[in-house]
The first five atom37 places (N, CA, C, CB, O) and aatype in JSON, in Angstrom:
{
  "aatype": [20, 20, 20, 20, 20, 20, 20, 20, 20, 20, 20, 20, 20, 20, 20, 20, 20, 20, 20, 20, 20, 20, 20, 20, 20, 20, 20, 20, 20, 20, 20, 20, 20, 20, 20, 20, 20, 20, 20, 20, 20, 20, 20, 20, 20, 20, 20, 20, 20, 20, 20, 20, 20, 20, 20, 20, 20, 20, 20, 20, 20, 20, 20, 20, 20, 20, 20, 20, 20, 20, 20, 20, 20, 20, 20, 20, 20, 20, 20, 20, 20],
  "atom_mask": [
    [1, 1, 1, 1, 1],
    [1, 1, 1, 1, 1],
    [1, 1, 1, 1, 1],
    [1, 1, 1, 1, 1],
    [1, 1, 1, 1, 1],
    [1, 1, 1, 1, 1],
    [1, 1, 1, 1, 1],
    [1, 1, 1, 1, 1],
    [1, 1, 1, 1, 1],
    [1, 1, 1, 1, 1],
    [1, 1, 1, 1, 1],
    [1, 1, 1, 1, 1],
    [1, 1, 1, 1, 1],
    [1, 1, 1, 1, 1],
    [1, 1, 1, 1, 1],
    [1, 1, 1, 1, 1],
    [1, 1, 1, 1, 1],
    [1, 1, 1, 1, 1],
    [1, 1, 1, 1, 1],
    [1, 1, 1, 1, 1],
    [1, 1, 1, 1, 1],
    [1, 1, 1, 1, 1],
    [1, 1, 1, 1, 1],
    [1, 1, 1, 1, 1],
    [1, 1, 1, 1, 1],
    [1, 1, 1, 1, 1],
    [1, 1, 1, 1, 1],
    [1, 1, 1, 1, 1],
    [1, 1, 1, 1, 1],
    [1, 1, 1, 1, 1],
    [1, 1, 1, 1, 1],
    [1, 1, 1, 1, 1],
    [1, 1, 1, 1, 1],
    [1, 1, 1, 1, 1],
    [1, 1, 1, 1, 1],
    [1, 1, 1, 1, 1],
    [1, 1, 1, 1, 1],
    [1, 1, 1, 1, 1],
    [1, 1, 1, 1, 1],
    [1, 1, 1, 1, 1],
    [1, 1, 1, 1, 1],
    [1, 1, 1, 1, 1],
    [1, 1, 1, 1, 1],
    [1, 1, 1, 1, 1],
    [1, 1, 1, 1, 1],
    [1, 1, 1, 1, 1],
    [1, 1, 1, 1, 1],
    [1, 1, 1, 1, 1],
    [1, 1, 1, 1, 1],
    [1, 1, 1, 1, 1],
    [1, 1, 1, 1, 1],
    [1, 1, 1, 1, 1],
    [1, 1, 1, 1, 1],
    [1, 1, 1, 1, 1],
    [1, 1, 1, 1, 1],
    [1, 1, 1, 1, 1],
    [1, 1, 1, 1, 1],
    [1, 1, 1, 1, 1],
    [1, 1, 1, 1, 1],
    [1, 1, 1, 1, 1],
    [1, 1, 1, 1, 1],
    [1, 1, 1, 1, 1],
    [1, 1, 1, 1, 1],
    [1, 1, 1, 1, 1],
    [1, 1, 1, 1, 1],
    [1, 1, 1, 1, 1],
    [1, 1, 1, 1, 1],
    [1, 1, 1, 1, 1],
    [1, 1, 1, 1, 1],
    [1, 1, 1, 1, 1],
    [1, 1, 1, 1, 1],
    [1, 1, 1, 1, 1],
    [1, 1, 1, 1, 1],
    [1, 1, 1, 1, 1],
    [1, 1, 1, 1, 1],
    [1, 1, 1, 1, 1],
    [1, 1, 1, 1, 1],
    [1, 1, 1, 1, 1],
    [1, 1, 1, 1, 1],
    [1, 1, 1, 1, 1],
    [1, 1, 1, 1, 1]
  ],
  "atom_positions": [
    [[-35.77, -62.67, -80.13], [-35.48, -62.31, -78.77], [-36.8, -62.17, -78.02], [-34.65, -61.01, -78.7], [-37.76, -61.62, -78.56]],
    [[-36.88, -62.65, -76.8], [-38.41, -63.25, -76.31], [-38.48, -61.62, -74.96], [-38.31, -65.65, -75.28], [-37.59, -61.37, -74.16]],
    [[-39.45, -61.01, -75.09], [-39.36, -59.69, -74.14], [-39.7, -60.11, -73.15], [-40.12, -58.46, -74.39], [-40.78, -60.69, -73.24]],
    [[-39.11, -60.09, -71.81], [-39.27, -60.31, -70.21], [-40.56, -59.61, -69.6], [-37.92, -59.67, -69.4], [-41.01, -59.93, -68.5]],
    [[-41.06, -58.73, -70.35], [-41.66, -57.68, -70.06], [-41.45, -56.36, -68.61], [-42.78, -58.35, -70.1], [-42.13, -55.45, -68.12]],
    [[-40.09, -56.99, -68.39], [-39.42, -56.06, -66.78], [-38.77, -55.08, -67.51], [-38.08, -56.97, -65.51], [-38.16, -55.42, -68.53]],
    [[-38.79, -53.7, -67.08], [-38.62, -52.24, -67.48], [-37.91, -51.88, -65.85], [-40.38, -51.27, -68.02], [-38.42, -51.97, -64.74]],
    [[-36.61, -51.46, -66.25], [-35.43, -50.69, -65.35], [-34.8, -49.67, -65.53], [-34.48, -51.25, -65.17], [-33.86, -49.72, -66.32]],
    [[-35.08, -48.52, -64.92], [-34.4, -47.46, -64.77], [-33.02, -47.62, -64.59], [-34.89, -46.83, -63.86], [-32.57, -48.67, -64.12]],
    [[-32.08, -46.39, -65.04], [-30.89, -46.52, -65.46], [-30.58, -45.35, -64.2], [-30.57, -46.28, -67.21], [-31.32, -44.37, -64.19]],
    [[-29.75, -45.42, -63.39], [-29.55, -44.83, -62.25], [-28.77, -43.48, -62.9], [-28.73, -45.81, -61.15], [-28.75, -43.3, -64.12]],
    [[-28.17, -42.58, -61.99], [-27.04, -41.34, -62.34], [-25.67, -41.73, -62.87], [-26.68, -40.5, -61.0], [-24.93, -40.94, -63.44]],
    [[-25.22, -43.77, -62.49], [-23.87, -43.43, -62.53], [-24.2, -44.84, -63.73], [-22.65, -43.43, -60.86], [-23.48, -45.83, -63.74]],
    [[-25.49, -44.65, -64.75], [-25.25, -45.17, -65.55], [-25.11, -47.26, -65.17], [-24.12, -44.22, -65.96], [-24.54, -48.17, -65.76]],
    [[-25.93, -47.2, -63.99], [-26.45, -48.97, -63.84], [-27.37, -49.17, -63.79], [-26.22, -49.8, -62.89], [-28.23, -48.41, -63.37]],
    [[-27.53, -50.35, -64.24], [-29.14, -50.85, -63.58], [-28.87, -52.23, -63.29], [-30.64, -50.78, -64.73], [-27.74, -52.72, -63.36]],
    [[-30.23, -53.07, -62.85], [-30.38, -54.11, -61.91], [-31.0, -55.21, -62.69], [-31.21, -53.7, -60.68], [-32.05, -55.14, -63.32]],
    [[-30.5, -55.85, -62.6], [-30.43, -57.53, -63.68], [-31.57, -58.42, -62.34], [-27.92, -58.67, -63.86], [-31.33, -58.73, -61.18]],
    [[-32.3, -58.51, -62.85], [-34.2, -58.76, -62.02], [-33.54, -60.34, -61.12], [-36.27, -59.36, -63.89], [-32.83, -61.16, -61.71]],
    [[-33.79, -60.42, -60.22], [-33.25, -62.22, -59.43], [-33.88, -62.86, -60.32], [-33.81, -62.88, -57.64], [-33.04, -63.58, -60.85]],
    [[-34.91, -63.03, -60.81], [-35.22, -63.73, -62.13], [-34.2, -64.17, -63.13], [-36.03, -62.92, -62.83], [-33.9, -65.34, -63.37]],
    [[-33.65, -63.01, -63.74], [-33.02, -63.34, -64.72], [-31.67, -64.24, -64.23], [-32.78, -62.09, -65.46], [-31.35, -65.17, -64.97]],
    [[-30.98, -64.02, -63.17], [-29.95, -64.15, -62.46], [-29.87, -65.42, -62.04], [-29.9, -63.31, -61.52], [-28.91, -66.09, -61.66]],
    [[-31.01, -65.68, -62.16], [-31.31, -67.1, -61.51], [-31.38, -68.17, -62.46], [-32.64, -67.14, -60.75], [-30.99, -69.33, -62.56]],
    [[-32.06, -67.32, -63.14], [-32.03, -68.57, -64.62], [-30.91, -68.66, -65.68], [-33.32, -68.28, -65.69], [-30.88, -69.43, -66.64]],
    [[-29.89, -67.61, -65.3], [-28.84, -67.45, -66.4], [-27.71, -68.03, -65.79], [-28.54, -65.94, -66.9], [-26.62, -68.18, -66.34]],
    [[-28.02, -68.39, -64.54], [-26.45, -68.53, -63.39], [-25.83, -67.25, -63.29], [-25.02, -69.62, -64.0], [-24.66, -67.25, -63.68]],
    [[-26.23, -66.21, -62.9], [-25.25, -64.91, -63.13], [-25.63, -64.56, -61.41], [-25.85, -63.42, -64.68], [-26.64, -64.38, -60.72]],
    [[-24.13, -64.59, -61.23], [-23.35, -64.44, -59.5], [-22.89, -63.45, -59.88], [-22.12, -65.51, -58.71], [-22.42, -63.17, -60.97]],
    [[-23.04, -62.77, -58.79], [-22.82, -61.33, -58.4], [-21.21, -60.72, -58.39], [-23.44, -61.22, -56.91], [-21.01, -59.71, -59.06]],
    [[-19.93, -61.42, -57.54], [-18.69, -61.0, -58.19], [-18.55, -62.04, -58.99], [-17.47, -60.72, -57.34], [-17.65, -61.74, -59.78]],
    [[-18.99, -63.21, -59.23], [-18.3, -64.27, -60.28], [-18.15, -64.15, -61.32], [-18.7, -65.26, -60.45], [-17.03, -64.17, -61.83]],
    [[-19.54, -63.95, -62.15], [-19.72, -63.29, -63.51], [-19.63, -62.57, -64.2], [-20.18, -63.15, -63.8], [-20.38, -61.6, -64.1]],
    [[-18.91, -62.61, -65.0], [-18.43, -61.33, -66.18], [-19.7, -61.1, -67.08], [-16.96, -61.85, -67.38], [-20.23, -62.09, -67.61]],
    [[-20.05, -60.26, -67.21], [-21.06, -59.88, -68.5], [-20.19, -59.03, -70.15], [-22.39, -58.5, -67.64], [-19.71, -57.91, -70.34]],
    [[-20.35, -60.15, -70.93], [-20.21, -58.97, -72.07], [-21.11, -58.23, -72.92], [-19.55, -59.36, -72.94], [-22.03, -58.76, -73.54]],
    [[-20.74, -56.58, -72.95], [-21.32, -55.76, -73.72], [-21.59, -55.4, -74.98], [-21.07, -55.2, -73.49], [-20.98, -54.35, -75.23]],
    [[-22.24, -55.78, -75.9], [-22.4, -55.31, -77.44], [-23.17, -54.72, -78.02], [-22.46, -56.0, -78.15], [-23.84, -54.1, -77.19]],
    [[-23.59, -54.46, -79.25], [-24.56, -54.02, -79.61], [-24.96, -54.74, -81.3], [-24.31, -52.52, -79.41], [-24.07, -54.92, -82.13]],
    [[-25.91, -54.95, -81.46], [-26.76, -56.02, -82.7], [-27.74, -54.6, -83.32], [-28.14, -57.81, -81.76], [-28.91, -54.39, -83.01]],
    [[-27.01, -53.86, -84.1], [-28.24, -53.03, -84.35], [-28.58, -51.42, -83.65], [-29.32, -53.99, -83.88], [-27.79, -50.5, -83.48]],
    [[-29.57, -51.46, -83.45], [-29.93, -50.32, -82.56], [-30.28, -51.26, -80.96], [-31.5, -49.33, -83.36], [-30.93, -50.61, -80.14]],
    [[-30.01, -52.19, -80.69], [-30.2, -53.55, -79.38], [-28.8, -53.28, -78.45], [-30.11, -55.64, -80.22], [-27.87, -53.07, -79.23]],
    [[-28.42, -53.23, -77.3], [-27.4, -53.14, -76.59], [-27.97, -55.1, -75.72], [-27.38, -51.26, -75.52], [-29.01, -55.58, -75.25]],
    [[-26.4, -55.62, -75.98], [-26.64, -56.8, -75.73], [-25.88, -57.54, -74.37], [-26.35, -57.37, -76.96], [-24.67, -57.74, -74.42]],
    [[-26.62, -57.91, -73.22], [-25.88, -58.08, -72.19], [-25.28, -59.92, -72.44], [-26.91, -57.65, -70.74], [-26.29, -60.59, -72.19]],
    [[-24.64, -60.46, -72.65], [-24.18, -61.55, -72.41], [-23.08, -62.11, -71.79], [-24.2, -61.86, -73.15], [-21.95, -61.63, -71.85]],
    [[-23.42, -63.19, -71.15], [-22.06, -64.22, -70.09], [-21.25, -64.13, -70.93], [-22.17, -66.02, -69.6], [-21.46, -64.34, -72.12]],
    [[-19.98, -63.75, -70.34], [-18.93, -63.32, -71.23], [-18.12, -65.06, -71.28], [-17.86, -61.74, -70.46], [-17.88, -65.55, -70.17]],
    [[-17.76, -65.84, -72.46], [-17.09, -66.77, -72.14], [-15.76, -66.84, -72.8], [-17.8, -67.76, -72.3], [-15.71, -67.03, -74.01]],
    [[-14.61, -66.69, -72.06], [-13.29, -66.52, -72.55], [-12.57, -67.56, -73.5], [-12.53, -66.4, -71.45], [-12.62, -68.78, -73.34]],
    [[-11.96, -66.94, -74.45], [-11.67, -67.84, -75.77], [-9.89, -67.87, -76.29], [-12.72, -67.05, -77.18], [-8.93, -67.15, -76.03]],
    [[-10.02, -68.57, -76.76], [-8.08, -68.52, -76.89], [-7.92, -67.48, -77.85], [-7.11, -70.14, -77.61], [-8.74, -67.25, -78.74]],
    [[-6.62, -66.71, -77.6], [-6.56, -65.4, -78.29], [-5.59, -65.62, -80.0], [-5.65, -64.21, -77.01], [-5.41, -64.64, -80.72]],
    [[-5.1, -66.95, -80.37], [-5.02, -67.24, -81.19], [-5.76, -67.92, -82.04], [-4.4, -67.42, -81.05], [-5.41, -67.84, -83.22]],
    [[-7.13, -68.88, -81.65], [-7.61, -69.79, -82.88], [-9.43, -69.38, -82.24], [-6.86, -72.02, -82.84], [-10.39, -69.48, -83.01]],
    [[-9.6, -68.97, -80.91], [-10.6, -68.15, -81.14], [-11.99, -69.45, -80.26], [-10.65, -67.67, -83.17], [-13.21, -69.33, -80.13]],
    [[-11.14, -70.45, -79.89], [-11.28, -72.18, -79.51], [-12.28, -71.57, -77.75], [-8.91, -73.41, -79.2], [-11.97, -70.57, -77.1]],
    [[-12.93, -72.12, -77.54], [-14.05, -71.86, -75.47], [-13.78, -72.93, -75.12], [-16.18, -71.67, -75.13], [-13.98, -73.01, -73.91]],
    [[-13.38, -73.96, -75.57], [-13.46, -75.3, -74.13], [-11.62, -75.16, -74.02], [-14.3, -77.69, -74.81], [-10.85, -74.63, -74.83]],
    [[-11.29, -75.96, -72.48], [-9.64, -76.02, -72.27], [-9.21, -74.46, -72.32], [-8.74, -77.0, -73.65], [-8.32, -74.2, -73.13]],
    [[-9.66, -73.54, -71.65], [-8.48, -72.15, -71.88], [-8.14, -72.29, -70.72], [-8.92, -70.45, -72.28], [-8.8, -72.82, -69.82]],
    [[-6.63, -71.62, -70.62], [-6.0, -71.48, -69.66], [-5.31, -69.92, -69.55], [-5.14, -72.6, -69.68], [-4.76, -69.5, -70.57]],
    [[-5.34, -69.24, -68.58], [-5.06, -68.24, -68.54], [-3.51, -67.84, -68.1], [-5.99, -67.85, -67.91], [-3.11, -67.92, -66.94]],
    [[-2.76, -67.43, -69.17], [-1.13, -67.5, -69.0], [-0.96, -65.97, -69.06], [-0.14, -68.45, -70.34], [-1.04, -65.22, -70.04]],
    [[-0.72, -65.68, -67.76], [-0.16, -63.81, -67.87], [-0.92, -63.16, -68.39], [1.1, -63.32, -68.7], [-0.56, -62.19, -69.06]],
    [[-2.04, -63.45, -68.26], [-3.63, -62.48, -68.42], [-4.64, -62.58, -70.13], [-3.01, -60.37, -68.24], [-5.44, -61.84, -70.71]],
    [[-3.98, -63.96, -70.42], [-4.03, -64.12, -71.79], [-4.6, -65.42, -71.74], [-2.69, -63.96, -72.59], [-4.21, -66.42, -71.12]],
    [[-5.95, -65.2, -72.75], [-6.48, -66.87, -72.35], [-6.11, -67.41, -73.73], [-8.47, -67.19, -71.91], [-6.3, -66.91, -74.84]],
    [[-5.42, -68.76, -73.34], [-4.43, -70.05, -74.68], [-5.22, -71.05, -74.07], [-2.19, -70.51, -74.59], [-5.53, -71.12, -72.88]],
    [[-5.61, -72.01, -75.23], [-6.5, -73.37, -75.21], [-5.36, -73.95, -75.19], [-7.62, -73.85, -76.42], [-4.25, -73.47, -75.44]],
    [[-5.75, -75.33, -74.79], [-4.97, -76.32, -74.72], [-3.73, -76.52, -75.68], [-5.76, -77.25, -74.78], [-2.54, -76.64, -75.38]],
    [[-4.44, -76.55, -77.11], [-3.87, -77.17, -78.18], [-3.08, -76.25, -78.46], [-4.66, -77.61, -79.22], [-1.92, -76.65, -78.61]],
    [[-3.32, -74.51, -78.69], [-2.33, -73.23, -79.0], [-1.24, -73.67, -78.0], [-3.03, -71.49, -78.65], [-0.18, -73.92, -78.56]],
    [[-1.23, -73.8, -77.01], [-0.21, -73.89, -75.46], [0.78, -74.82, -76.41], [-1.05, -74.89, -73.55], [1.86, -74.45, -76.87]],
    [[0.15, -76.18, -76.62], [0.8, -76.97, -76.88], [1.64, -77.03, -78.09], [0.17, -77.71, -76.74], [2.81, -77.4, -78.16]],
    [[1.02, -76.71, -78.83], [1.68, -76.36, -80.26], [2.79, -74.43, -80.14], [-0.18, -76.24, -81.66], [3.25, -74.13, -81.25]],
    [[3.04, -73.65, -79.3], [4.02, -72.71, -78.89], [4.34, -73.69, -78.07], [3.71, -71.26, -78.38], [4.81, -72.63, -77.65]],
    [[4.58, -74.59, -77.4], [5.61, -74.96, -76.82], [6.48, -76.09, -77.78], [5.13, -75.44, -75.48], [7.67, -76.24, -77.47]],
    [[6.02, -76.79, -78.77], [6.8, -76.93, -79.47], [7.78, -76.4, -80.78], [6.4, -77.49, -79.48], [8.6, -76.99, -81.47]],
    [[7.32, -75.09, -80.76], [8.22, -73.77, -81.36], [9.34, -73.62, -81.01], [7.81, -72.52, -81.11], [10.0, -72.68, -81.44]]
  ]
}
């Protein structure tokens, strides 16, 4: 993991500020982008969250059915059930 060397204070209600730097180079839009939260360790990990089918676990083709993201192929294969 390569250090930015940018240091941010963590406000009262628990945010801080993702540098136009980073934002710029990651594509990360302000309401567009979801960030997901983890942790690797004693590391808290900010990453573009990218939505995955909730049965085979598949990122390209999801489609979001009643708040539930199904890839192509899951869709297709429950509809022939």
């Amino acid at each position: 993991m390569k250090s930015t060397g940018v240091v941010r204070k963590v406000d009262k209600l628990g945010r801080i500020v993702l540098p136009k730097e980073l934002r710029r180079v990651f594509d990360i839009k302000g309401d567009e982008t979801s960030l997901e939260i983890y942790t690797e360790g004693e590391k808290i990990v900010l990453a573009k969250y990218q939505p995955a089918c909730i049965f085979c676990g598949e990122g390209d083709n999801i489609i979001n059915y009643k708040g539930k993201n199904v890839c192509e192929k899951c869709l297709k294969e429950l509809k022939n059930d």
